[in-house]
C-alpha positions as CSV (number, residue, x, y, z in Angstrom):
1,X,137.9,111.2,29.0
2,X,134.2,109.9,28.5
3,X,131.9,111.5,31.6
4,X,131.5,107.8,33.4
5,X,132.9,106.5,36.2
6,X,134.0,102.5,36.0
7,X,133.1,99.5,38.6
8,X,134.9,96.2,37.8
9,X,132.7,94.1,39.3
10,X,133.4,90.5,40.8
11,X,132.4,86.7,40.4
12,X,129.1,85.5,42.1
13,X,129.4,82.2,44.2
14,X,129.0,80.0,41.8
15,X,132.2,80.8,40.3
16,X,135.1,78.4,40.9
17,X,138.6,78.2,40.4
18,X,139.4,74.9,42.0
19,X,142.6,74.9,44.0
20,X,143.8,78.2,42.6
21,X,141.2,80.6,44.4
22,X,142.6,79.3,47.3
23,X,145.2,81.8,47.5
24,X,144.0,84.7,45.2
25,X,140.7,86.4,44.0
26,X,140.0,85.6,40.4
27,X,140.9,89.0,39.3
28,X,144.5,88.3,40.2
29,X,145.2,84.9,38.6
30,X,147.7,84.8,36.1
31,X,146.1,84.3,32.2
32,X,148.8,83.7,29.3
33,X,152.0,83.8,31.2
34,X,152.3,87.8,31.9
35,X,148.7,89.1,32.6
36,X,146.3,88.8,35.3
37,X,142.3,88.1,34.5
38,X,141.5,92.2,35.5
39,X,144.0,93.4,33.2
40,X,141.7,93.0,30.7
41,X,138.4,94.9,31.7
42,X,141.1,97.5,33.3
43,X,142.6,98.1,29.9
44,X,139.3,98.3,28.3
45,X,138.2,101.1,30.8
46,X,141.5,103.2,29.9
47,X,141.2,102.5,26.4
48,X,137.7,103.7,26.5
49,X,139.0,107.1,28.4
50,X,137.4,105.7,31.9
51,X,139.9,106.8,34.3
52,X,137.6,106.7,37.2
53,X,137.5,103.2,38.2
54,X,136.6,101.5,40.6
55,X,137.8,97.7,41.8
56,X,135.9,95.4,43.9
57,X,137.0,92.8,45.8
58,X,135.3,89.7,47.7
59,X,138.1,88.7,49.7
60,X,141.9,87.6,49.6
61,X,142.7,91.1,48.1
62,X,146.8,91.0,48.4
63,X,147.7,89.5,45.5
64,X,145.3,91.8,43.6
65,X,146.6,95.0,45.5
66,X,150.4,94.4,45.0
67,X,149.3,94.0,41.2
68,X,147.5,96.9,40.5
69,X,149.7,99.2,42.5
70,X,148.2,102.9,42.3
71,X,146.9,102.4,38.9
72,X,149.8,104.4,37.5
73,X,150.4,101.1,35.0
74,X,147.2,101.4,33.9
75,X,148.3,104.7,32.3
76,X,145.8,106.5,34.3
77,X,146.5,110.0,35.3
78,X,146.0,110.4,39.3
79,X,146.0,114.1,39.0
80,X,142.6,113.9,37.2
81,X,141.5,110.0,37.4
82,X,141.5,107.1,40.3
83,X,141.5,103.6,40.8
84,X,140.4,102.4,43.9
85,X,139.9,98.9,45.6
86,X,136.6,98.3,47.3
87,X,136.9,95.9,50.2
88,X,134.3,95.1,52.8
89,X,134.8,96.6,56.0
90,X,131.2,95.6,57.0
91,X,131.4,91.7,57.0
92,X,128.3,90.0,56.0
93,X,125.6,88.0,57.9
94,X,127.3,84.8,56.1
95,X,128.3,84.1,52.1
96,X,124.8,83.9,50.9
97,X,124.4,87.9,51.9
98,X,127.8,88.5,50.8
99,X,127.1,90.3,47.1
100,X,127.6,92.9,44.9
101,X,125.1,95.3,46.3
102,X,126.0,94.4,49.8
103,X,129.8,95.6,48.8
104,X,128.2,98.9,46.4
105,X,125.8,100.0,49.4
106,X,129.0,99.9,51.4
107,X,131.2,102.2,48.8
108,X,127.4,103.9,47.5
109,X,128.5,107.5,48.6
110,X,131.9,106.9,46.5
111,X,129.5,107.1,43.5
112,X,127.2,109.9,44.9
113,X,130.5,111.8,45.3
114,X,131.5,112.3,41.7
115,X,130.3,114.4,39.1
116,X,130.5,111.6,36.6
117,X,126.7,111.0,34.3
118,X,127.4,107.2,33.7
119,X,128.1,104.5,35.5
120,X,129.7,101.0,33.4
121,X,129.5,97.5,34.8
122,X,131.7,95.0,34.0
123,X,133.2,92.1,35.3
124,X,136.6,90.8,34.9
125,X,136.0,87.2,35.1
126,X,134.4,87.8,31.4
127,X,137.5,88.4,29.0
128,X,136.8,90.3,25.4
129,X,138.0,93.5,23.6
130,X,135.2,96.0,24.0
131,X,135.1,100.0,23.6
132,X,132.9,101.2,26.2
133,X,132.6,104.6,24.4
134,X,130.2,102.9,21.8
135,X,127.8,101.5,25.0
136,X,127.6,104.6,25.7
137,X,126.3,105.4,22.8
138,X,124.1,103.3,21.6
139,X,122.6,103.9,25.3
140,X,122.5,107.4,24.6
141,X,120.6,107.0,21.3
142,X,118.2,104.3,22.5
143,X,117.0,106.2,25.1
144,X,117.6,103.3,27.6
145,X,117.4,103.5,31.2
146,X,119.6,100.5,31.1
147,X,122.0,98.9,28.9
148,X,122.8,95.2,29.1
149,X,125.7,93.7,26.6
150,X,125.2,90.6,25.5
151,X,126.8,87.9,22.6
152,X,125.2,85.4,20.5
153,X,126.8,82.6,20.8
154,X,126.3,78.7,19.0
155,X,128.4,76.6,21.7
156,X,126.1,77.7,24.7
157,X,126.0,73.9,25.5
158,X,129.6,73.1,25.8
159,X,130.3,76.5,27.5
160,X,129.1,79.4,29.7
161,X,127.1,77.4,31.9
162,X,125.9,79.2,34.7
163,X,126.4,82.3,33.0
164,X,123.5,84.8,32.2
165,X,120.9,84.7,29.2
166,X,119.0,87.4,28.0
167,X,115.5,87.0,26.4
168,X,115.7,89.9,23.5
169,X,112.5,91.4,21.7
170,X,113.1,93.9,19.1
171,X,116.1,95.6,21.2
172,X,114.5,95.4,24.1
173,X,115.5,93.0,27.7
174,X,112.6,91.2,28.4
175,X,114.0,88.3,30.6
176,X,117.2,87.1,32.2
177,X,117.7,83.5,32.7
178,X,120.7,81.2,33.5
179,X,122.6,79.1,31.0
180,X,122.2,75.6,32.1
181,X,123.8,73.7,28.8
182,X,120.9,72.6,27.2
183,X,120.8,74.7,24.3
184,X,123.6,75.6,21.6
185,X,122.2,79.1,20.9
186,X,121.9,81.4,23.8
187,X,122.5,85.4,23.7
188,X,125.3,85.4,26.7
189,X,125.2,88.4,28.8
190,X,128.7,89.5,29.3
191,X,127.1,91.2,33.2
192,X,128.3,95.0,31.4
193,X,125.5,97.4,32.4
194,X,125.5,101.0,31.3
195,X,123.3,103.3,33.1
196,X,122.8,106.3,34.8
197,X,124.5,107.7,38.0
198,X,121.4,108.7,39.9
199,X,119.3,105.2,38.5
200,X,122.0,103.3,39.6
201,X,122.4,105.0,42.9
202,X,118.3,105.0,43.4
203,X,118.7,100.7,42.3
204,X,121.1,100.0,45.2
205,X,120.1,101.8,47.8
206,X,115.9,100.6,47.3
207,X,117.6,97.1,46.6
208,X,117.9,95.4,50.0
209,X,114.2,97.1,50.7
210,X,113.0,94.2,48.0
211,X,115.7,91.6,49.4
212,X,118.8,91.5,51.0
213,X,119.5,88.8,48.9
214,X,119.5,90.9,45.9
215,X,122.6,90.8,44.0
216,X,122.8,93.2,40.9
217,X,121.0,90.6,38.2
218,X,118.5,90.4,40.5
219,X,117.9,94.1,40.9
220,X,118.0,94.6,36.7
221,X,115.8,91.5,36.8
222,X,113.1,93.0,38.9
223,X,113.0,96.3,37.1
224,X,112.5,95.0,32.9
225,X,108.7,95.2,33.3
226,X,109.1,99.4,34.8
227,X,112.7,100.4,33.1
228,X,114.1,100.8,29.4
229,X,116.2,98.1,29.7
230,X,117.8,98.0,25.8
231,X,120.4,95.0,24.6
232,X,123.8,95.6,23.1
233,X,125.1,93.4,20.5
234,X,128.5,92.5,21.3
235,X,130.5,90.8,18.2
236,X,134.1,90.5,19.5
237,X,136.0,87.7,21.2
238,X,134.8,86.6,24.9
239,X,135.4,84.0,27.3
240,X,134.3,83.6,30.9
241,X,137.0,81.8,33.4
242,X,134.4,80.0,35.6
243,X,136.0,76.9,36.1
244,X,139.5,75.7,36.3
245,X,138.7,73.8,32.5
246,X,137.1,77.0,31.4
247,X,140.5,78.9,33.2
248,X,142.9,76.3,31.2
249,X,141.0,76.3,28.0
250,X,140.8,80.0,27.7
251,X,144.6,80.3,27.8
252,X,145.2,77.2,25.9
253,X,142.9,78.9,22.6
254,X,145.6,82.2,23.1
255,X,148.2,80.3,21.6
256,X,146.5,80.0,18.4
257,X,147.9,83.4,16.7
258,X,144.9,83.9,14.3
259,X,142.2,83.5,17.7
260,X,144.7,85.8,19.5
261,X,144.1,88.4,17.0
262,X,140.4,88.2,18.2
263,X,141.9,90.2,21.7
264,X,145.1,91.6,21.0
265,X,144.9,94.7,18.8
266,X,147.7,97.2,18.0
267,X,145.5,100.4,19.1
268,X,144.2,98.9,22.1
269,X,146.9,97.6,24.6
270,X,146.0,95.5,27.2
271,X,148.2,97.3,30.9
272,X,149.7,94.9,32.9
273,X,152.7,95.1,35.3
274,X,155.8,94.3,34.2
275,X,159.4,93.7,35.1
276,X,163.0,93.1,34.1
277,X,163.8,89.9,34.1
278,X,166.3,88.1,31.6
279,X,164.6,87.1,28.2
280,X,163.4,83.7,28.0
281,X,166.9,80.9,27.8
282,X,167.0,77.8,25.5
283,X,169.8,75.5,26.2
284,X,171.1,73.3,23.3
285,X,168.8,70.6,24.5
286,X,165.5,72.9,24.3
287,X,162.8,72.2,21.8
288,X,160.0,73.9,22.2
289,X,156.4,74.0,20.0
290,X,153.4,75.9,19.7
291,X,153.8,78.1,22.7
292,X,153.6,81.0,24.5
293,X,156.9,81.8,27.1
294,X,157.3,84.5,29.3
295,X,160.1,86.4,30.0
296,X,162.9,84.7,32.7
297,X,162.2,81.2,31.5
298,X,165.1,78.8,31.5
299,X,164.0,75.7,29.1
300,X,166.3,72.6,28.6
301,X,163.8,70.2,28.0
302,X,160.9,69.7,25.6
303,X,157.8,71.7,25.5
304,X,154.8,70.9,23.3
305,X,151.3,73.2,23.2
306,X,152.1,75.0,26.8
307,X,152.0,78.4,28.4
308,X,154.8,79.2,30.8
309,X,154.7,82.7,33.2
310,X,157.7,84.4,34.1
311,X,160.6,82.4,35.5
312,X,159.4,79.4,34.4
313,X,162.5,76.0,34.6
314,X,162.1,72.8,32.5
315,X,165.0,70.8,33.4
316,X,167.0,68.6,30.9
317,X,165.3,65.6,29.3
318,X,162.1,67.1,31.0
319,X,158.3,66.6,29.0
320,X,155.5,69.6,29.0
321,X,152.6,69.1,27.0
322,X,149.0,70.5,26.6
323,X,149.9,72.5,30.0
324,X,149.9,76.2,32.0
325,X,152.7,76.8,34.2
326,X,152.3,79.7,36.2
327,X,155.4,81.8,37.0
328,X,158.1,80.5,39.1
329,X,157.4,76.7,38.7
330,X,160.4,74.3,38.9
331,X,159.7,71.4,36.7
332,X,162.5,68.7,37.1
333,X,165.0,66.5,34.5
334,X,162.8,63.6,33.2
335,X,159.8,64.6,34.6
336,X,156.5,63.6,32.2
337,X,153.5,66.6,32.4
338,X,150.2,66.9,30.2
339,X,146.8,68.0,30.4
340,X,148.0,69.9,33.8
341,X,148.2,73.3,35.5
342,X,151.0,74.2,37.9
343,X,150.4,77.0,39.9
344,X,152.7,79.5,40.9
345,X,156.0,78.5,42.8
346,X,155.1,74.7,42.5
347,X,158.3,72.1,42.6
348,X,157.5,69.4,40.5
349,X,161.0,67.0,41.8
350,X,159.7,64.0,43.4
351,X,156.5,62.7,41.5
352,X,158.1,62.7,38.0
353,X,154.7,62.0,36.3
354,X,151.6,63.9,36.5
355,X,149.2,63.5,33.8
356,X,145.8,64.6,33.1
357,X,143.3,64.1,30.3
358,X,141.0,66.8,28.2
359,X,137.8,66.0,31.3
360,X,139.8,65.7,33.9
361,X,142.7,68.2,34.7
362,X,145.8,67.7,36.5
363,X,146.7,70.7,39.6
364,X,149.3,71.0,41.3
365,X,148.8,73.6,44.2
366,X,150.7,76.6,44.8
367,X,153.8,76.4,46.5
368,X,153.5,72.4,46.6
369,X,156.6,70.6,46.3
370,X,156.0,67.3,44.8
């Protein structure tokens, strides 16, 4: 166990899941047929040896509570760790006050209570692979009073916009802007801050003082011109779910094996919850291509470049392609799909067609019986 305590952090209002985040925070939608979006910066936290961990949550927390249980899937130990869900029980003035550091001054003394010297950042809206332990690090051996991770990326115009962009000289934070698509290089800030306990208590508490407006950005923001505040080169996979095309496209890149690769390693498993179900059922009718199906799936028609959660039924004669169908879906005999996300319970028995294009995505709501 590393001597840091973990705060997954969560989307600022910009984010948008249309339709989906209707019904669930961001952190619990479904991503590849048998996760959900935190599982990843969870497992990244235990695979680092963070076992104190914190969750935060904006609103809608159910869906996100039944998942993550106690933590005890997580394979984190409660005689010695914690993971604990961070819900506001002070509502704010209206969305626009409704931040991070309005939630962290809520939970501050949660922090102040533990003996832990770190605290890590990270949000689970931004997927990737990343060992914490050599954050830590580096921070260590720069002598940072913050650490900011960031990723040099050459599609900045097609994707992460909105996101963060740091302004990097010789190591060192010197600005943080926001993406806005106009340029194809951009270092990405992945929103992972390292620092220490009694900084970041000190940041949070003096934060409304400046603004209570301030979210956390804003505070590391006002302090690069009086802090430390060093830049770590991430180099590994990453994608930010932002947007329902960003949401659809992130899954849709997992099916190629060699990109999957990028994520999914051997010695560091990514925790999820799990159940028994049947394994997935072909009939002699089935053909299926290029994709990725969950456990509990009964398939009789024809599936084409697709992701399918658990419990998934394509009925005879029935076409799937270029889609995500969250678990439990019903997709009917005959029925024509593409370019389309079903979300979770959806009946798709009455409109036989839906079909979307690359720009503009079909969705079906939740529960929606079309």
């Amino acid at each position: 166990m590393i001597n840091a305590i973990g705060i997954v952090n969560f989307e600022d209002n910009s984010v948008s899941i249309k339709g989906m985040d209707q019904f669930r925070t961001l952190a619990a939608m479904s991503f590849l047929g048998r996760y959900r979006i935190i599982d990843f910066v969870l497992s990244n936290m235990v695979n680092s040896e963070i076992d104190h961990i914190n969750v935060m949550v904006k609103e809608k927390p159910r869906s996100l509570i039944d998942h993550l249980g106690d933590g005890s899937l997580y394979n984190i130990n409660s005689k010695r760790g914690f993971l604990r869900i961070l819900f506001p029980d002070d509502p704010a003035l209206n969305e626009t006050y409704f931040h991070d550091v309005y939630l962290m001054n809520q939970y501050l003394h949660e922090i102040q209570d533990t003996q832990s010297k770190y605290v890590v950042i990270s949000p689970s809206y931004m997927i990737m692979r990343i060992n914490y332990q050599d954050v830590i690090k580096a921070h260590e051996e720069s002598g940072a009073d913050i650490t900011c991770v960031y990723k040099s990326v050459t599609n900045a115009n097609k994707k992460f916009t909105g996101c963060k962009t740091a302004v990097i000289k010789d190591g060192i934070v010197t600005d943080i802007q926001r993406n806005k698509g106009t340029r194809k290089n951009a270092d990405i800030l992945t929103e992972t801050y390292v620092m220490d306990r009694e900084l970041f208590i000190d940041l949070i508490e003096k934060a409304p003082l400046i603004s209570p407006l301030y979210n956390l950005v804003d505070v590391i923001t006002s302090v690069l011109s009086s802090l430390k505040v060093c830049a770590y080169e991430y180099k590994g996979f990453l994608v930010c779910i932002n947007s329902l095309e960003e949401y659809y496209e992130a899954n849709m890149e997992m099916i190629d094996y060699d990109k999957a690769q990028e994520l999914f390693a051997d010695n560091w498993p990514v925790y999820t919850k799990t159940n028994d179900s049947h394994p997935a059922f072909y009939s002699k009718n089935a053909h299926a291509k290029h994709c990725l199906i969950a456990n509990g799936c009964v398939i009789s028609g024809e599936l084409e470049n697709c992701i399918l959660g658990r419990g998934v039924t394509i009925g005879k004669g029935a076409v799937v392609k270029n889609s995500v169908l969250l678990p439990d879906c019903y997709i009917a005999p005959m029925a024509h799909i593409e370019n389309a996300v079903i979300d979770k319970h959806a009946r798709v028995e009455r409109k036989l067609e839906i079909i979307g294009t690359e720009d503009r995505l079909a969705y079906v709501k939740r529960r929606d019986r079309v």
